[in-house]
N, CA, C and O atoms as CSV, one atom per row, in Angstrom:
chain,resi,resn,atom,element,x,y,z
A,1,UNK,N,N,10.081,11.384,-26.178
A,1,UNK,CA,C,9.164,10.273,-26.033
A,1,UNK,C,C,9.753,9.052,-26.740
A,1,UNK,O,O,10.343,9.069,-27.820
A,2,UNK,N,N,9.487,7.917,-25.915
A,2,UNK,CA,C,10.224,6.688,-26.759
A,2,UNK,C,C,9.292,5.873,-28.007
A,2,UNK,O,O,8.099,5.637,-27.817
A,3,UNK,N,N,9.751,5.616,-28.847
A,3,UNK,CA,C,8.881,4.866,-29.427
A,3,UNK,C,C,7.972,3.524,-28.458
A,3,UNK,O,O,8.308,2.944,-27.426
A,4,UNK,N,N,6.823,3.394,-29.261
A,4,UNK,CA,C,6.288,2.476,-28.331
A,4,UNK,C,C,7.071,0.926,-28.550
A,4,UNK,O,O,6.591,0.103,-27.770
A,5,UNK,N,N,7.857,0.513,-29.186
A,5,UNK,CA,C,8.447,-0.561,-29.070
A,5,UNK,C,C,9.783,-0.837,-28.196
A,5,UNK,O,O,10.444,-1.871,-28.095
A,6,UNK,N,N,9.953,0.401,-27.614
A,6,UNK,CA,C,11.207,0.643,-26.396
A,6,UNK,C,C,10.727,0.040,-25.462
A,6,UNK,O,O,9.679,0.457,-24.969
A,7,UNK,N,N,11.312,-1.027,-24.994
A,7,UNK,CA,C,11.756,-1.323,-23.311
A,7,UNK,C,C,12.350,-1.097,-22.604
A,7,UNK,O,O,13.540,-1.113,-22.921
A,8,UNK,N,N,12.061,-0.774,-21.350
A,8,UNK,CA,C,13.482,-0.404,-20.354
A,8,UNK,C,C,13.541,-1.342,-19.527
A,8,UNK,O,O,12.978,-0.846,-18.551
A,9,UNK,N,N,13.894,-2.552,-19.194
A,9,UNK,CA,C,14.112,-3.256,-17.988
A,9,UNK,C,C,14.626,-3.290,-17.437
A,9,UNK,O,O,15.664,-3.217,-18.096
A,10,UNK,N,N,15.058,-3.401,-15.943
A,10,UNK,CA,C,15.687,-3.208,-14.403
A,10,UNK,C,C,16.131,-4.729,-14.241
A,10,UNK,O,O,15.281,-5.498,-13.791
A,11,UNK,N,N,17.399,-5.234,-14.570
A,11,UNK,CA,C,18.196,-6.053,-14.200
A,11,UNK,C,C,17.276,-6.807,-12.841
A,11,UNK,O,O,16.684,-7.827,-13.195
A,12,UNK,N,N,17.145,-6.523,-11.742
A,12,UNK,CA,C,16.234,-7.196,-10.527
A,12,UNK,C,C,14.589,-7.562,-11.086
A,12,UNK,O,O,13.824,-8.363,-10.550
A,13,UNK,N,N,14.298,-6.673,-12.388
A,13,UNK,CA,C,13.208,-7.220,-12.460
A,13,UNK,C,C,13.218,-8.529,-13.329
A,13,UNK,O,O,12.373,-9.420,-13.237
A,14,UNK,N,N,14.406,-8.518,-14.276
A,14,UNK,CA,C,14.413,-10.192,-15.137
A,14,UNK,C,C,14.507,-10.939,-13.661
A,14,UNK,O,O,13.659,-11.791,-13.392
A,15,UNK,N,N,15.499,-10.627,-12.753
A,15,UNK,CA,C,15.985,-11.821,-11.918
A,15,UNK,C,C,14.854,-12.383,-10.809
A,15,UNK,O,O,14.871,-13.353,-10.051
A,16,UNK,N,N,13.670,-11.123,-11.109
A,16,UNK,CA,C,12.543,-11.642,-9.897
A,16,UNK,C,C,11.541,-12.261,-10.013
A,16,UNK,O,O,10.938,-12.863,-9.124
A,17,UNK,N,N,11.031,-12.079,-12.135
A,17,UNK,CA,C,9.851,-12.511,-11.814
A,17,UNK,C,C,10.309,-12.852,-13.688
A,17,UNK,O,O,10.719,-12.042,-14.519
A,18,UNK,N,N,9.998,-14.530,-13.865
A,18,UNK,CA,C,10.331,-14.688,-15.519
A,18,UNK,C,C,9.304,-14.169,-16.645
A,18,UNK,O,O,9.480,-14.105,-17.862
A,19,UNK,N,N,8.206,-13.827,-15.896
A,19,UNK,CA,C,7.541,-13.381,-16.731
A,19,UNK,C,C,7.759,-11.843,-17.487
A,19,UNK,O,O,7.153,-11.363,-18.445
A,20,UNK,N,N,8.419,-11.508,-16.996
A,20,UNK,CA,C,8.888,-9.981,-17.540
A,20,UNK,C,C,9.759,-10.485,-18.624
A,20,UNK,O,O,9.727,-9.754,-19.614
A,21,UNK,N,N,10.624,-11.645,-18.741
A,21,UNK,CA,C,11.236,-12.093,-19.845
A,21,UNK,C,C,10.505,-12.493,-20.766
A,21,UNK,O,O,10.857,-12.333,-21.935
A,22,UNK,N,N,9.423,-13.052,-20.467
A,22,UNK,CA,C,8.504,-13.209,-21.651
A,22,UNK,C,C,8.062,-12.788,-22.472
A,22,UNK,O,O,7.976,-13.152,-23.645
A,23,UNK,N,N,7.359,-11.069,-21.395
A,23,UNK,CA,C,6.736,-10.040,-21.924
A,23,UNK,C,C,7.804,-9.137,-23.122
A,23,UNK,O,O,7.510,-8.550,-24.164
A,24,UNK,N,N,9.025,-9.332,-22.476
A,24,UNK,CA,C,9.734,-8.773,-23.563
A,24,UNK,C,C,9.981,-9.451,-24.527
A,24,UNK,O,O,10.147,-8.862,-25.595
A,25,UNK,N,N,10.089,-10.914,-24.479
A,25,UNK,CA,C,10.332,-11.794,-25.955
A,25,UNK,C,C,9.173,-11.226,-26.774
A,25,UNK,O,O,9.360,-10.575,-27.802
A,26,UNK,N,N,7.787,-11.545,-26.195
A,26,UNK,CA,C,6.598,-10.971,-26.879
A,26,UNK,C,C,6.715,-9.834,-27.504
A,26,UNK,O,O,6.446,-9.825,-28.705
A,27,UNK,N,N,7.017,-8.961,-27.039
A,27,UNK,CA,C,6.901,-7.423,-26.830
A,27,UNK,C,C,7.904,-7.246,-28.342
A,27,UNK,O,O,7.729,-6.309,-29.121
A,28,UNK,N,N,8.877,-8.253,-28.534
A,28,UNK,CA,C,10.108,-8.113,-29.269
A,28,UNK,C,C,9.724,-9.217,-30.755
A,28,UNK,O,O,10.564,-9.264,-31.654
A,29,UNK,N,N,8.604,-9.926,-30.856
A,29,UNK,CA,C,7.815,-10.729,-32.010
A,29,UNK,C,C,8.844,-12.000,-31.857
A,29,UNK,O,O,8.805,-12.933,-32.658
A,30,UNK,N,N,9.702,-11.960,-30.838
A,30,UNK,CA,C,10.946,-13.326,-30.934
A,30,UNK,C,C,11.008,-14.579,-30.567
A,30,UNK,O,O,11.758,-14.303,-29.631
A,31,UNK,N,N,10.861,-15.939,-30.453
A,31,UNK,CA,C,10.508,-17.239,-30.156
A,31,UNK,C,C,11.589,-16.912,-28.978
A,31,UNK,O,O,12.745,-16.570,-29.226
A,32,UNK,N,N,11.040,-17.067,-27.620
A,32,UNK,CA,C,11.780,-17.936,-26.590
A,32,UNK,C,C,12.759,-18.091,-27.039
A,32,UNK,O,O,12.765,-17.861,-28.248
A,33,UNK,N,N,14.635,-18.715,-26.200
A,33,UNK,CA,C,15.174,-19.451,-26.356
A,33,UNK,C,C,15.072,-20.797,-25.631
A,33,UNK,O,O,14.262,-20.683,-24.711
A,34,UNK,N,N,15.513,-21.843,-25.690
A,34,UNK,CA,C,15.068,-22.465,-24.431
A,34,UNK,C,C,16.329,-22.284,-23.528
A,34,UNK,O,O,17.528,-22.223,-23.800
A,35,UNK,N,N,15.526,-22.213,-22.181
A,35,UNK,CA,C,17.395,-21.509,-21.109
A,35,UNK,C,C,16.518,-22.222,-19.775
A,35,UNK,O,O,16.285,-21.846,-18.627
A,36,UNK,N,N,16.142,-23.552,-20.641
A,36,UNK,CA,C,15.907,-24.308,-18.833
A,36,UNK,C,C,17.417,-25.009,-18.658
A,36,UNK,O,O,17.392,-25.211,-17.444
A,37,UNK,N,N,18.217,-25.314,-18.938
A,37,UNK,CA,C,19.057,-25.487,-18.604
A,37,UNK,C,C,19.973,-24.312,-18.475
A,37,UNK,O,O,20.559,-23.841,-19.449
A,38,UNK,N,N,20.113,-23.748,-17.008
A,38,UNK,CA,C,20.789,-22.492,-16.867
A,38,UNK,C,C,22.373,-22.577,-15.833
A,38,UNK,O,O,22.484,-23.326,-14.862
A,39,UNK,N,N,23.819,-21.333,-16.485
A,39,UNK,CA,C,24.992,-22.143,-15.838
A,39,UNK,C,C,24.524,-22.166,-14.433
A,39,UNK,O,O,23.521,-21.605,-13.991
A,40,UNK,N,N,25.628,-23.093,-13.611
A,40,UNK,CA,C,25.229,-23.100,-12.084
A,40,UNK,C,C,26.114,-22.359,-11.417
A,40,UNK,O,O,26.087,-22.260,-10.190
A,41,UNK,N,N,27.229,-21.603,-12.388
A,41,UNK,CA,C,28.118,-20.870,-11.868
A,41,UNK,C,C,27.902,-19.255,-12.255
A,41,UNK,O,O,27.767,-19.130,-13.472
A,42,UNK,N,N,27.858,-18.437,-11.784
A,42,UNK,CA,C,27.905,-16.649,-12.418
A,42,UNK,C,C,28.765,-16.920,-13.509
A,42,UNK,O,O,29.667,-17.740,-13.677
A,43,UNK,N,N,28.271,-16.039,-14.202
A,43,UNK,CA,C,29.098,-15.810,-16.300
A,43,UNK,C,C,29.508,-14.722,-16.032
A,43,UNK,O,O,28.590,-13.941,-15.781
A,44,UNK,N,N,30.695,-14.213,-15.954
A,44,UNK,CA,C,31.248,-12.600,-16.041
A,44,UNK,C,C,31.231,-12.068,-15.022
A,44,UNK,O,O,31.332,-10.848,-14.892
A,45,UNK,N,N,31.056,-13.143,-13.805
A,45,UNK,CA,C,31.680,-12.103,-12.772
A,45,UNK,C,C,32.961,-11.575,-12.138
A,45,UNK,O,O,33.751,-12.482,-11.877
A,46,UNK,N,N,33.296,-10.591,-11.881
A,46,UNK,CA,C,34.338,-9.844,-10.993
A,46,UNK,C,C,34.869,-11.141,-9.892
A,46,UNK,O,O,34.150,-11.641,-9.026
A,47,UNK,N,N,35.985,-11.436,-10.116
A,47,UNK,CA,C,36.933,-11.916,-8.923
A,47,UNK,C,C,36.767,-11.425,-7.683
A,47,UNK,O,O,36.614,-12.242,-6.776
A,48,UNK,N,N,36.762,-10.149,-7.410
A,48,UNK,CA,C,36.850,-9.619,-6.787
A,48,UNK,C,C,35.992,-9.234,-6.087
A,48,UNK,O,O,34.930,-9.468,-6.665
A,49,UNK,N,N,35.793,-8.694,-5.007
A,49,UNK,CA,C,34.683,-7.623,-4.274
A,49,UNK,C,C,34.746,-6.092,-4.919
A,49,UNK,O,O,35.673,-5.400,-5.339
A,50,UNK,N,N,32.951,-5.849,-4.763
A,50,UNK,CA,C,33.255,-4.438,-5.259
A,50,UNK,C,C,33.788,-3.324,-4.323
A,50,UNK,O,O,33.838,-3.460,-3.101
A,51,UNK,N,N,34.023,-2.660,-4.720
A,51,UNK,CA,C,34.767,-1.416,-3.682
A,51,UNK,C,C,33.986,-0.573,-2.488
A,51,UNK,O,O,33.062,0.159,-2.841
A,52,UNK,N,N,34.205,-0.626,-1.602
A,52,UNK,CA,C,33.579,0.070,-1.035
A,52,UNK,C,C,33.234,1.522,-0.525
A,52,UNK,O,O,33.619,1.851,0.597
A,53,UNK,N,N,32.668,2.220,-1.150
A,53,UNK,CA,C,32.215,3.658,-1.424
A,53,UNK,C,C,32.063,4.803,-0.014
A,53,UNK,O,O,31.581,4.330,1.015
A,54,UNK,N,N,32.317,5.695,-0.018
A,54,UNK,CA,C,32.552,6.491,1.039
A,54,UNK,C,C,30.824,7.020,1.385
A,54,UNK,O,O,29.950,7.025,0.519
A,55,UNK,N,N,30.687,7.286,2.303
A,55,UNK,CA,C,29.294,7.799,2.417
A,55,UNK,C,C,29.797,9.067,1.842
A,55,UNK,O,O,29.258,9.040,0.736
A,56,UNK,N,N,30.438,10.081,1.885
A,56,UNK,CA,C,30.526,11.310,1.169
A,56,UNK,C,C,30.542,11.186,-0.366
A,56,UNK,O,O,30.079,12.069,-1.089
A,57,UNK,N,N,31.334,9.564,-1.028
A,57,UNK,CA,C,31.191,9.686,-2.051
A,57,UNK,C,C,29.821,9.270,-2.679
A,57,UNK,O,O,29.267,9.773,-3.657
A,58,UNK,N,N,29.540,8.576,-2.150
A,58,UNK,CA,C,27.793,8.218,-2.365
A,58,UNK,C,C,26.779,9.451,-2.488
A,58,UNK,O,O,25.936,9.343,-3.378
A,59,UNK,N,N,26.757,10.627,-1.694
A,59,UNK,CA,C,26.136,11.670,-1.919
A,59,UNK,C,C,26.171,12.318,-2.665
A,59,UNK,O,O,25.231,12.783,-3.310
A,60,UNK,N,N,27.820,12.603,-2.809
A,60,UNK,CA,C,27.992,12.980,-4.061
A,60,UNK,C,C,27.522,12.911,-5.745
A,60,UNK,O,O,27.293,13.644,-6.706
A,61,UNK,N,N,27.553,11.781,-5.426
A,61,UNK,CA,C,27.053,10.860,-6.544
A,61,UNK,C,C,25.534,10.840,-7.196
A,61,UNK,O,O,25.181,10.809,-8.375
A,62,UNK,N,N,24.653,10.876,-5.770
A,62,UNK,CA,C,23.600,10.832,-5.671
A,62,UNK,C,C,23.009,12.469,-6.004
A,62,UNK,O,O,21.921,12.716,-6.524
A,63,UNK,N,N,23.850,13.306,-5.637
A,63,UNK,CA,C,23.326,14.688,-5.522
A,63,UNK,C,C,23.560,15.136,-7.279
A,63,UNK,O,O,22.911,16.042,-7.801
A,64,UNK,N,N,24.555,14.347,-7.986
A,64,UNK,CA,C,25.092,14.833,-9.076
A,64,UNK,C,C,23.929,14.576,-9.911
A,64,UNK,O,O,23.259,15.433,-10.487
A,65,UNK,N,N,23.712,13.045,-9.927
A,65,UNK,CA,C,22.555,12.297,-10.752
A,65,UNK,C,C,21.080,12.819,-10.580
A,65,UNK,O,O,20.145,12.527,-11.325
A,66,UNK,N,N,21.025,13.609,-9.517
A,66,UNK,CA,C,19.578,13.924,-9.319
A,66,UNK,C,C,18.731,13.781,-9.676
A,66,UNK,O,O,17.817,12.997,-9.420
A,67,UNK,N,N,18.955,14.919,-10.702
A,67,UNK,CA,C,18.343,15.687,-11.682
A,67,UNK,C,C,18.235,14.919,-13.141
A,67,UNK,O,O,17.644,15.413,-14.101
A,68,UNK,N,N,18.867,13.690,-13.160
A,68,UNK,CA,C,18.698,13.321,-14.343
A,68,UNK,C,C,18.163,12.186,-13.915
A,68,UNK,O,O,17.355,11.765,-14.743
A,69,UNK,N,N,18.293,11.309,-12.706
A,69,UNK,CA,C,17.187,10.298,-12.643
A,69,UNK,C,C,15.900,10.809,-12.276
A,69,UNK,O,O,15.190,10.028,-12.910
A,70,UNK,N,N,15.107,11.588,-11.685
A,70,UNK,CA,C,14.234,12.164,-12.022
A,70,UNK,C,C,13.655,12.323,-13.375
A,70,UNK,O,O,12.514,12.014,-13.717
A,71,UNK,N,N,14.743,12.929,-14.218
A,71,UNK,CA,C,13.806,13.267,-15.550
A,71,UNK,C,C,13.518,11.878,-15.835
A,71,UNK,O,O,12.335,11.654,-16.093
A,72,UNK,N,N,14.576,10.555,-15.857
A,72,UNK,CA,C,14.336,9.164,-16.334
A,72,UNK,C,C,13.160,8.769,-15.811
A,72,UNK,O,O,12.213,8.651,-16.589
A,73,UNK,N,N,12.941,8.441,-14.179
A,73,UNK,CA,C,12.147,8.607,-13.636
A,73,UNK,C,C,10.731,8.827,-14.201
A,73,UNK,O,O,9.884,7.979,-14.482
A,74,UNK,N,N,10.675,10.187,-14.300
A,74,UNK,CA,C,9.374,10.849,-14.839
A,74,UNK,C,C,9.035,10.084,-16.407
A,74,UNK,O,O,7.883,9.768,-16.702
A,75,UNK,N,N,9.856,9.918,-17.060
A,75,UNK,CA,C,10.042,9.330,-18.371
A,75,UNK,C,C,9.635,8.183,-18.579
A,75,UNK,O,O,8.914,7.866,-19.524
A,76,UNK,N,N,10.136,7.300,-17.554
A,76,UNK,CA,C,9.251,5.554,-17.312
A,76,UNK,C,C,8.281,5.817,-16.976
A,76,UNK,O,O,7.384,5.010,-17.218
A,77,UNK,N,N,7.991,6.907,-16.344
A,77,UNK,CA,C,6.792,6.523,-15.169
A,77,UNK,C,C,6.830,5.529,-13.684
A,77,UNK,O,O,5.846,4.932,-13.249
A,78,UNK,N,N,7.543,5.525,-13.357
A,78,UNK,CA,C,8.120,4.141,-12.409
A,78,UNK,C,C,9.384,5.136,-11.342
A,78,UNK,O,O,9.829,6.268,-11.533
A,79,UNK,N,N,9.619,4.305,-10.409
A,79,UNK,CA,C,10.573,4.567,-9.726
A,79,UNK,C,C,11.785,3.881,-9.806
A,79,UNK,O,O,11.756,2.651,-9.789
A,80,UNK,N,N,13.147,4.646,-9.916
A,80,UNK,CA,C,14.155,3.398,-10.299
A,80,UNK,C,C,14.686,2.571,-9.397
A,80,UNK,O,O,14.797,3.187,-8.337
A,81,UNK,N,N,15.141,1.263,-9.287
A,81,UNK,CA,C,15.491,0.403,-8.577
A,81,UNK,C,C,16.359,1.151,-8.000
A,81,UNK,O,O,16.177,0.825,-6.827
A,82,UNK,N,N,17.467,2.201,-7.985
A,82,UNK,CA,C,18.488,2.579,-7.244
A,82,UNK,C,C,18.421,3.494,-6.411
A,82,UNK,O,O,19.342,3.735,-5.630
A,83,UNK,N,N,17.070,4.293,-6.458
A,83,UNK,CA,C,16.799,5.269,-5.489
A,83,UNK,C,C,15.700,4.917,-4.835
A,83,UNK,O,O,15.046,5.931,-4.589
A,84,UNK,N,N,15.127,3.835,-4.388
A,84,UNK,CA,C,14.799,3.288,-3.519
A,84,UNK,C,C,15.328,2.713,-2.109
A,84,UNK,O,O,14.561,2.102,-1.365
């Protein structure tokens, strides 16, 4: 069981809705930063394209993790953004 001051947030959920950033500043006793001025370029992204994955290796993958996104799963209470 996590302590109740654990957050888990889903990367798509900061990027969808700002109020989940809030809830966690709150959640965290921390003043805002101010980030209305935000870059206009990606910070740290890959040059590159990502690779593109085999459908066999994808199952694989998927069949391996199962069992442990489930338990995560069950653990949030929530469904994870990636097995949707």
């Amino acid at each position: 069981q996590f302590p109740r001051t654990t957050q888990v947030l889903f990367l798509d959920e900061l990027l969808v809705d700002d109020a989940v950033l809030d809830r966690l500043w709150d959640g965290l006793d921390l003043d805002r930063p101010d980030v209305s001025v935000r870059p206009e370029e990606a910070v740290n992204q890959s040059r590159t394209d990502p690779p593109e994955l085999s459908d066999d290796l994808l199952g694989t993958l998927r069949e391996y993790f199962e069992a442990s996104d489930r338990a995560l799963s069950a653990l949030l209470g929530r469904a994870l953004p990636w097995r949707s």
